[in-house]
DRENDREN-482712 format. One line per field, with one value per residue (C-alpha): residue in three letters; x negated, y, z. Coordinates in steps of 0.001 Angstrom, whole numbers, always signed. Layout:
N
lose: (ala_...)
east: (X_...)
north: (Y_...)
up: (Z_...)
# end
This chain:
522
lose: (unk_unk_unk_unk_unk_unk_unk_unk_unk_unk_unk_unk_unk_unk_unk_unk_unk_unk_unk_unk_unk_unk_unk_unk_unk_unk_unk_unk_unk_unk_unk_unk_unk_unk_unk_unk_unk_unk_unk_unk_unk_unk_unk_unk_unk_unk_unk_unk_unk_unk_unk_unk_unk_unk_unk_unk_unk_unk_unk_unk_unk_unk_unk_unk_unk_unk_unk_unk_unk_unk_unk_unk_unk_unk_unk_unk_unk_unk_unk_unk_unk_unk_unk_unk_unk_unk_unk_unk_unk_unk_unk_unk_unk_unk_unk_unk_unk_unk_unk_unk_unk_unk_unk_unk_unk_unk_unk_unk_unk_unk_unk_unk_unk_unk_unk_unk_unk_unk_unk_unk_unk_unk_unk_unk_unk_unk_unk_unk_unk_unk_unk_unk_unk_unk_unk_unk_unk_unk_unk_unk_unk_unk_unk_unk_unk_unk_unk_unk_unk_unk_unk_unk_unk_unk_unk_unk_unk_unk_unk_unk_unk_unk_unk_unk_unk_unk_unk_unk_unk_unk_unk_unk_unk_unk_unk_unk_unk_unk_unk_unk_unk_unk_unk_unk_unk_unk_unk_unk_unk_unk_unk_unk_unk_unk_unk_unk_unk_unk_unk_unk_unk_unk_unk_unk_unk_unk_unk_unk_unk_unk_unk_unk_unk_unk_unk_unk_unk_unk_unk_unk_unk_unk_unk_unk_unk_unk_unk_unk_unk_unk_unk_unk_unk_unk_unk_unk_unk_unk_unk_unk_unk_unk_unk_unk_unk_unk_unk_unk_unk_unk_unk_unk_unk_unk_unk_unk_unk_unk_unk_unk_unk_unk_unk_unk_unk_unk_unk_unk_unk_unk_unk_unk_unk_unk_unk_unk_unk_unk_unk_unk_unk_unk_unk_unk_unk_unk_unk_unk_unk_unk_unk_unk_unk_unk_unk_unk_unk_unk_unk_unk_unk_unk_unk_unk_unk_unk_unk_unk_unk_unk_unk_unk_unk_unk_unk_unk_unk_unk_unk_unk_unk_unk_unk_unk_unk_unk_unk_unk_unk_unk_unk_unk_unk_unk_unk_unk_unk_unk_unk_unk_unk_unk_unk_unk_unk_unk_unk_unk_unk_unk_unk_unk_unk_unk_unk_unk_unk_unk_unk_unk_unk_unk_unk_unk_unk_unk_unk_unk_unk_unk_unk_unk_unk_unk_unk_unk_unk_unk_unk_unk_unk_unk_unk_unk_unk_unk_unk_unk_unk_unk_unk_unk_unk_unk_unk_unk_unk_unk_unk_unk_unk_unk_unk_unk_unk_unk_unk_unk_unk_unk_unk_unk_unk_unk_unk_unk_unk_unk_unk_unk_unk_unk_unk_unk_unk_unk_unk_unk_unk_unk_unk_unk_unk_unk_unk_unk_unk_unk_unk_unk_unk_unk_unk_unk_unk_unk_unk_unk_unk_unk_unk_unk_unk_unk_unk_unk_unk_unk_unk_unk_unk_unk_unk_unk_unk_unk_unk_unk_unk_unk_unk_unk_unk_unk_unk_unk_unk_unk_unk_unk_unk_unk_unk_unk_unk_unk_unk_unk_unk_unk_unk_unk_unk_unk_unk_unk_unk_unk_unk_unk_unk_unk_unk_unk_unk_unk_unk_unk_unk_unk_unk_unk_unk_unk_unk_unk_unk_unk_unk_unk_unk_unk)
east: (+24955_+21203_+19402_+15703_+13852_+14840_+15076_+12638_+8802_+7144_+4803_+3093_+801_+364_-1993_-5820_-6094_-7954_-7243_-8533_-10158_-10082_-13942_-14629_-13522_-11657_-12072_-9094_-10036_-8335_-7846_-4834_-4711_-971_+1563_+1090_-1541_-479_-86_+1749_+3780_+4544_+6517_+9702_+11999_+12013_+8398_+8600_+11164_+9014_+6005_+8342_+9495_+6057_+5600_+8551_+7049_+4005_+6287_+7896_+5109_+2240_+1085_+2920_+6178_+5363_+2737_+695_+3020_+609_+2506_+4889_+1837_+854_+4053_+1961_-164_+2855_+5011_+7562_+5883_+4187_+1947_+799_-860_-4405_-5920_-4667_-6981_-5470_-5590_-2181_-3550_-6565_-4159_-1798_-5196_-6932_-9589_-9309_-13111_-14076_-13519_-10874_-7835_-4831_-6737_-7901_-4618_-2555_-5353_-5899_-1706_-889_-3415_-2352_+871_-391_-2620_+681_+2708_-305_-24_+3772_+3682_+1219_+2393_+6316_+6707_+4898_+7678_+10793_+13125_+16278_+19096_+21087_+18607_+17990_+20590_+21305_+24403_+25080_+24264_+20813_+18247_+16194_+12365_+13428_+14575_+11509_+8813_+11717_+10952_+6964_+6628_+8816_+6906_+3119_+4012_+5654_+2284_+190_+2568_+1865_-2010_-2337_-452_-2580_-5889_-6259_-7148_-7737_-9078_-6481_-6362_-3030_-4597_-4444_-7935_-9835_-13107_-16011_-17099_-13646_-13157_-15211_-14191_-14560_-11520_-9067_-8132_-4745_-3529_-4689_-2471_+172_+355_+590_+3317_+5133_+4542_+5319_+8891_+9473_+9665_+11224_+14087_+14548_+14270_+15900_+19930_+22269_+23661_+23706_+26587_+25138_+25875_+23041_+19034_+17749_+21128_+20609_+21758_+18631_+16406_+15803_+17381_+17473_+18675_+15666_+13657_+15273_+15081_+10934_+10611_+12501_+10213_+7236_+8148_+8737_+5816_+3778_+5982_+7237_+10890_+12689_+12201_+12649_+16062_+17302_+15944_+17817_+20972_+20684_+21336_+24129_+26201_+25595_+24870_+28941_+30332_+28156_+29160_+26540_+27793_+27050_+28259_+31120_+28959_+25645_+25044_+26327_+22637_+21296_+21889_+20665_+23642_+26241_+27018_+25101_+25628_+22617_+21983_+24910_+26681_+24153_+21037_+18400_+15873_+14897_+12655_+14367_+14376_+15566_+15391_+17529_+17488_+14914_+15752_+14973_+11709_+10353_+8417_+10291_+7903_+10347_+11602_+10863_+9153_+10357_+11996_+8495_+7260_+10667_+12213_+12069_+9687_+12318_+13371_+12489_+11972_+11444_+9744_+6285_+4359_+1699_+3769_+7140_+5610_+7108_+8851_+10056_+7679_+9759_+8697_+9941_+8553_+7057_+4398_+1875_+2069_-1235_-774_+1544_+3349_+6198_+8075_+9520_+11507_+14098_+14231_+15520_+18675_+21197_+24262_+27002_+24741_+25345_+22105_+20190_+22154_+21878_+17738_+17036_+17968_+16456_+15174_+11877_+8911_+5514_+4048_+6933_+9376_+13054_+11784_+13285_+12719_+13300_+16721_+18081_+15329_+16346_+17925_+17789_+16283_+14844_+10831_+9279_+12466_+14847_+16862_+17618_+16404_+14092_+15333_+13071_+15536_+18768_+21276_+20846_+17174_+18242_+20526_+17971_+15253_+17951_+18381_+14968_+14195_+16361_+16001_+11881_+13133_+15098_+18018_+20022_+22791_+26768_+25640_+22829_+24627_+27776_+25215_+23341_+26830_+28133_+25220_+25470_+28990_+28262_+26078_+28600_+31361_+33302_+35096_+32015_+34061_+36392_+34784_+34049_+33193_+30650_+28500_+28480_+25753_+26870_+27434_+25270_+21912_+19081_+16170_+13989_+16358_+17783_+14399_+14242_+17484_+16462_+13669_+15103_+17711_+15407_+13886_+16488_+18220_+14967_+13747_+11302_+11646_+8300_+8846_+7657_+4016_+4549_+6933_+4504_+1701_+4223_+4874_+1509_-1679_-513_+2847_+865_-1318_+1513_+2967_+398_-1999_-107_+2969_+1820_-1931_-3810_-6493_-8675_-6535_-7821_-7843_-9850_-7184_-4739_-6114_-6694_-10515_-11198_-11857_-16255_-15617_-13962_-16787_-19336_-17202_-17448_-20628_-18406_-16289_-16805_-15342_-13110_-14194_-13955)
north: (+20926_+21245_+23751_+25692_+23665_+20918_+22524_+25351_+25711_+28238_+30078_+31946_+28888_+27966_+30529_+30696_+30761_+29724_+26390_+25540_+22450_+20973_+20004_+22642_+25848_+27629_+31456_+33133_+34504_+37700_+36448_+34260_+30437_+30391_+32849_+35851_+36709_+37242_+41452_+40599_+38660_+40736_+43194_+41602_+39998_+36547_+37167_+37158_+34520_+32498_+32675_+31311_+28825_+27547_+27168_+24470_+23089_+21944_+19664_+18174_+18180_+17426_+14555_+15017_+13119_+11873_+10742_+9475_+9638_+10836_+12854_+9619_+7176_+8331_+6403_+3295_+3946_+3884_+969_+1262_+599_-2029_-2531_-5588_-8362_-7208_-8959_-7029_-4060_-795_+3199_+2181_-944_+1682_+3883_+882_-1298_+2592_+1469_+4719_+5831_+9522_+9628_+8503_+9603_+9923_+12748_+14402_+14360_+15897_+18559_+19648_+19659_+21479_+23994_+24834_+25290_+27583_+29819_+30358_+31448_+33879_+35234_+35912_+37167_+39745_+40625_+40605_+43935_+45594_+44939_+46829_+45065_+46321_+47311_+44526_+42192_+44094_+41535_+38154_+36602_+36791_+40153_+40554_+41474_+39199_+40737_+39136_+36008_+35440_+36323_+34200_+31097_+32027_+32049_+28906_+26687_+27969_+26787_+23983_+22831_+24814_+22182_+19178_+19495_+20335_+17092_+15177_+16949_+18729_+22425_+23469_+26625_+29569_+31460_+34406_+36539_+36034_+34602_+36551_+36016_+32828_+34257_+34289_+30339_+28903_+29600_+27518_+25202_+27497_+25863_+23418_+26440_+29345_+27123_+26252_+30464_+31150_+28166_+29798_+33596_+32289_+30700_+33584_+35850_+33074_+33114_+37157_+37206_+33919_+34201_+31828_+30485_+30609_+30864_+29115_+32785_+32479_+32351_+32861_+32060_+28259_+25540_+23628_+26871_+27052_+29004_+30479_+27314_+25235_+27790_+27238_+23317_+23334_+26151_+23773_+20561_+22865_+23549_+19890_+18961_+21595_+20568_+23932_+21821_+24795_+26721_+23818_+23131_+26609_+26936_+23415_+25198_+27677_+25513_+23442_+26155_+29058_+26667_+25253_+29003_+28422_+24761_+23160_+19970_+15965_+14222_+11479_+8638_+7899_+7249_+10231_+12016_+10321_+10143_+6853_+5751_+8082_+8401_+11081_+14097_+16218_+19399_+17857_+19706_+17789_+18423_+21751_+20860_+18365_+18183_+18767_+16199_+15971_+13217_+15577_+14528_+11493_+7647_+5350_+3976_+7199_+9581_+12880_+15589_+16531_+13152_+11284_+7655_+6058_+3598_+2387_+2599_+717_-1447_-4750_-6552_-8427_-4706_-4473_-950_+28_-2830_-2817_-5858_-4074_-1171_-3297_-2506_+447_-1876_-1937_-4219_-7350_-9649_-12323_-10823_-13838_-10914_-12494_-10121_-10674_-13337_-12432_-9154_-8203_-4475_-4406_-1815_-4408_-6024_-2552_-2390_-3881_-5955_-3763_-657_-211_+1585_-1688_-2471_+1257_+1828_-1557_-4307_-8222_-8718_-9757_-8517_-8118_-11569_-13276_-13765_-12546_-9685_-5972_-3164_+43_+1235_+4261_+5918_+3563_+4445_+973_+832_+4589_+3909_+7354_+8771_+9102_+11953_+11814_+14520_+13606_+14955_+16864_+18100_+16776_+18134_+15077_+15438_+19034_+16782_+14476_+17400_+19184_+15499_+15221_+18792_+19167_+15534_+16588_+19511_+16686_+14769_+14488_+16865_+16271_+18010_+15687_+12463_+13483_+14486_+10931_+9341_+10902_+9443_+6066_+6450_+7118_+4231_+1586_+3449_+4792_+8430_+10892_+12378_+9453_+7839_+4188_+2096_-265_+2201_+5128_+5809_+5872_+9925_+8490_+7416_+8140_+10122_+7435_+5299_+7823_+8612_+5195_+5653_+9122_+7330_+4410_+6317_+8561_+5585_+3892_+7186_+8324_+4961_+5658_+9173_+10137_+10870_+8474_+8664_+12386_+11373_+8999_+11421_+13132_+10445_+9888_+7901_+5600_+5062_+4661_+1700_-301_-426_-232_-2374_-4586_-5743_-4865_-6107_-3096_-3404_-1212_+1576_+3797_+7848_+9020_+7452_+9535_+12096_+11432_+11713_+15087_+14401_+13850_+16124_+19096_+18599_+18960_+22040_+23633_+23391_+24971_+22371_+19736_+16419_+14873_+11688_+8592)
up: (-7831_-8815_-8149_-9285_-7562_-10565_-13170_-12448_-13730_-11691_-14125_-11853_-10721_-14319_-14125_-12839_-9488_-6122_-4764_-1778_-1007_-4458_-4495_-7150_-5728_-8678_-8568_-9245_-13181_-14190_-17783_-17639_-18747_-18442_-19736_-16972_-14764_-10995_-10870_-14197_-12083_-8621_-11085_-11261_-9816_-12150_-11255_-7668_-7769_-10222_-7533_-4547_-6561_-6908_-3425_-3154_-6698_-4965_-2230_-5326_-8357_-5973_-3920_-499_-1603_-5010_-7123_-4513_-1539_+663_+3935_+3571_+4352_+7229_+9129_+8008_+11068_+13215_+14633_+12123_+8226_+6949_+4018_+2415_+4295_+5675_+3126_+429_-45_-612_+1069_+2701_+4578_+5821_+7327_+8944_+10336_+11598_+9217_+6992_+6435_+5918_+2333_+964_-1240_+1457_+3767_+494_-693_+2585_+2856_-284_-821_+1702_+1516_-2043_-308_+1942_-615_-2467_+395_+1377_-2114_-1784_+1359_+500_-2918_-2418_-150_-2701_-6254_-6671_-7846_-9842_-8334_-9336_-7743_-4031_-2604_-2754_-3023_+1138_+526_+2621_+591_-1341_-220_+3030_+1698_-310_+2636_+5170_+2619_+1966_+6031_+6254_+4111_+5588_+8846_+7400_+5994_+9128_+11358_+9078_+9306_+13050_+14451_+11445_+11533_+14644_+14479_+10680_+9301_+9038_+6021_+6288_+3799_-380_-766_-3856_-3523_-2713_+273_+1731_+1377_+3961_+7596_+10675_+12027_+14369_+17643_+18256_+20318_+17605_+14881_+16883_+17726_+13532_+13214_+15819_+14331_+10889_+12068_+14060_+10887_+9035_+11444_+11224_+7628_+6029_+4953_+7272_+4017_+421_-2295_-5383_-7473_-9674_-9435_-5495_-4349_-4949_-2054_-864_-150_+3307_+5627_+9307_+10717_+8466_+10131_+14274_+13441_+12726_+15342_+18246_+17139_+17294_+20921_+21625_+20235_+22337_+25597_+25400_+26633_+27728_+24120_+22560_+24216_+23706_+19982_+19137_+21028_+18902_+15745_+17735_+18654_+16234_+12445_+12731_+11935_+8787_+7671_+9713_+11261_+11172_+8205_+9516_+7838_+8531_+4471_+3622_+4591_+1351_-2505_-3177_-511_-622_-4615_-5152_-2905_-1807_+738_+2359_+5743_+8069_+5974_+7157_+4678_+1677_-511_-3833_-6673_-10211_-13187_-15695_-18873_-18149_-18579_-16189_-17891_-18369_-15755_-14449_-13496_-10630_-9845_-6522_-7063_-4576_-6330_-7540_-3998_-2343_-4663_-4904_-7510_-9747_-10201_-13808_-14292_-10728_-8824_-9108_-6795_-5441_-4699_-3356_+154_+2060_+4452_+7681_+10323_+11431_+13967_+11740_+8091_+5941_+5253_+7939_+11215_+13970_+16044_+18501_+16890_+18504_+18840_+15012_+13756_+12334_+16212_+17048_+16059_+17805_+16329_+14729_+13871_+9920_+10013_+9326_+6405_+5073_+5854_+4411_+2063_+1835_-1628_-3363_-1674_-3763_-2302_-3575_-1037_+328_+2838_+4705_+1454_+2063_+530_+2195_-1368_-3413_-6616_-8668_-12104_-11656_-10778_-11167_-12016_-9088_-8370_-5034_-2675_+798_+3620_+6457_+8859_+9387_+12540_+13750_+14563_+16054_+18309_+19947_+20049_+22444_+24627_+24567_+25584_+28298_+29862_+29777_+32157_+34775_+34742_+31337_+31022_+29754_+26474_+25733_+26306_+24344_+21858_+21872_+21696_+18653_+17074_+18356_+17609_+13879_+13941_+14877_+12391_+14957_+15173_+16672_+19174_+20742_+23745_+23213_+26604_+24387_+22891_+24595_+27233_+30523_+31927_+35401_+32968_+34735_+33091_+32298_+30906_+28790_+27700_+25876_+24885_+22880_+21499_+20174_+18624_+16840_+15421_+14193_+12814_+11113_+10059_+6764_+7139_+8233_+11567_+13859_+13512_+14727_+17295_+18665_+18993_+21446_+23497_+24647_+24007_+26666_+24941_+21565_+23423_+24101_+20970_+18911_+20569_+22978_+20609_+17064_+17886_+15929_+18035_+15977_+17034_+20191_+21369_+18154_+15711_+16709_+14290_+10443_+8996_+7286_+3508_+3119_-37_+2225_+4370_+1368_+282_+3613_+5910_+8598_+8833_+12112_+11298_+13820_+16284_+13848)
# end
């Protein structure tokens, strides 16, 4: 079923307001451009709902996942994406050679994005505990009441962008307050540690205040909003990602043992996690988060304001409505791609899997790549024929992630435990088609793995599981710089790459905009 986040317009930010980081710093103007101004509004509850809707809107009808793709790209600076060959000049082959200069488009983009995101949570958040809303609306349809809901999902999707722009950026300026005024814009960059404490705050009310569930009984009550275990599944990888191992292993526990009483539980087929594979089925039993898409009422040659473009991005060139070939170029790195690798390239993403696991064959597809030639597309995205008008949602959290962020966690703390293996092994199960819970002597890992080896085990499952889903440039960052050297440098030959790159450029313009601003090491 679709839900608001389709078919949705949030009117409240058709309306004047601050942006930050936009380059022209819009005051908020008290005579409205849209239909309502914003105390219009925080008087209702269509209102109030309107304004949280806006806050997913900008995931969807911005330039994080769509238009310009821009959280996606970052993965190009990992092992697992490739662009065109180097000589092909383009903002994607800046990011995958660590070439990317102060100013360009792709740091402009995930900044100025995801601080839009964050201005409209700030605005709900401060606004929301101050409407009453009719009696008929105090409750949702799980029956808790929807002023929670709405500040769960405002404090959900700030750290959500808060946790973004820390592991990108480094330490970013922290705005928590509705910003209504020029003199409150410009603030100085908050330590790693100072964000990381607001991510954690932020998911900590998110957690208290989100619904376990919801029924689908009308506006608010939608599946795909996030909920308390969305909110324990970013709150466990923040604690990985801090080597905080023991929250993290009791936060993913959490999920594991507590999300099954509310229909939380893998999906028996590994294809079943996404539309483009599985017929059409979104915010599935597995899924904790996606990014919500629609193409409602839209034909394949035309553009859908909510639709994904992946298809554009993925699919193959001989695609006629879909392939374009300079776009045909979201692809997996093979040692053996006809799109010339350095001298020497070795560690591809396509070398990873090993004989039998279907998740090659679901993650990617041989077809025409935009230089001409049969290479590795991306297809677990692909909707055929759609271009700028697929429907198929992205996802951000899946169990399965919750799954390895427990392994990981606990074998951090020592020795693996039963629970982590058996976890590990469903997965690896589900890769090779085989039942998740029957014990199979060739692809289980062994119960006596010891914790090194099972560390490489963790982390090439997560790659192959996650494959194109914008994970492992973060995951890398965890590993290490050391870890990053090797297979950046050593097998993929990115020699460009050192300590600095492991942060993204701030935009020149924000920079320009802000005098307080310190740009990172380049």
């Amino acid at each position: 079923m679709k839900n608001i986040f389709k078919y949705s317009l949030a009117l409240l930010f058709s309306t004047s307001f601050f942006f930050l980081g936009t380059g022209c710093k819009k005051i908020l103007n008290p005579e409205p451009i849209g239909e309502q101004t914003l105390d219009v509004n925080f008087t209702t509850f269509n209102g109030s709902l309107s304004a949280v809707n806006g806050i997913y809107a900008q995931l969807t009808n911005g330039e994080l996942y769509r238009n310009g793709n821009a959280l996606m790209s970052i993965d190009y600076a990992s092992d697992d994406v490739q662009d065109a060959p180097k000589t092909v000049s383009s903002a994607y082959n800046l990011v995958d050679y660590f070439e990317l200069p102060a100013d360009n488009i792709i740091s402009f983009r995930l900044w100025d994005n995801f601080y839009r995101v964050i201005y409209r949570s700030n605005v709900v958040i401060e606004r929301i505990p101050g409407v009453n809303f009719p009696t008929a609306f105090i409750n949702n349809g799980t029956g808790r009441p929807f002023k929670d809901q709405f500040l769960g999902e405002a404090h959900f999707l700030r750290a959500f962008a808060y946790f973004n722009l820390v592991r990108i950026f480094g330490g970013v300026p922290l705005h928590t307050k509705e910003i209504k005024s020029a003199t409150e814009v410009n603030i100085p960059r908050s330590s790693v540690e100072e964000v990381y404490a607001q991510i954690e705050k932020d998911l900590n009310e998110a957690v208290a205040k989100l619904p376990l569930s919801y029924n689908n009984t009308g506006d608010g009550n939608e599946r795909g909003r996030v909920t308390r275990w969305s909110a324990l599944a970013m709150l466990a990888d923040v604690y990985l990602t801090q080597r905080k191992f023991e929250l993290a292993k009791t936060t993913a526990l959490d999920v594991i043992n507590n999300g099954a009483a509310n229909g939380i539980s893998l999906n028996t087929n590994y294809r079943d996690n996404f539309f483009a594979l599985n017929g059409g089925q979104e915010n599935t039993r597995e899924s904790l988060f996606e990014i919500q898409f629609s193409n409602t009422n839209f034909a394949a040659n035309q553009t859908a304001p909510q639709g994904n473009n992946f298809a554009n991005l993925m699919g193959p060139v001989n695609d006629i409505v879909g392939g374009v070939a300079s776009l045909a170029r979201y692809h997996p790195t093979d040692n053996n791609s006809l799109v010339p690798n350095e001298s020497g390239f070795s560690g591809g993403l396509i070398q990873e899997y090993q004989t039998g696991d279907l998740r090659l064959n679901d993650n990617f597809i041989l077809a025409q790549g935009g230089q001409g030639s049969n290479i590795y597309l991306t297809k677990k995205f692909y909707e055929p024929g759609r271009g700028t008008s697929g429907a198929g949602n992205y996802p951000v959290y899946r169990l399965a992630e919750v799954y390895l962020i427990y392994a990981e966690a606990t074998t951090e703390l020592g020795e693996p435990d039963a629970l982590s293996i058996n976890l590990v092994n469903q997965l690896r199960r589900r890769a090779f088609g085989l039942p998740l819970t029957t014990p199979s002597v060739t692809v289980d890992v062994p119960s006596n793995v010891s914790q090194s080896a099972f560390r490489d085990i963790i982390r090439s499952e997560s790659r192959k599981e996650f494959a194109m889903e914008n994970k492992r440039w973060f995951n890398l960052l965890r590993y290490g710089f050391d870890y990053m050297q090797d297979v950046l440098v050593n097998k993929q030959k990115k020699t460009l790459f050192n300590r600095n790159k492991m942060l993204f450029p701030i935009a020149q313009i924000e920079l320009i905009n802000n005098p307080l601003l310190v740009q990172n090491p380049l």
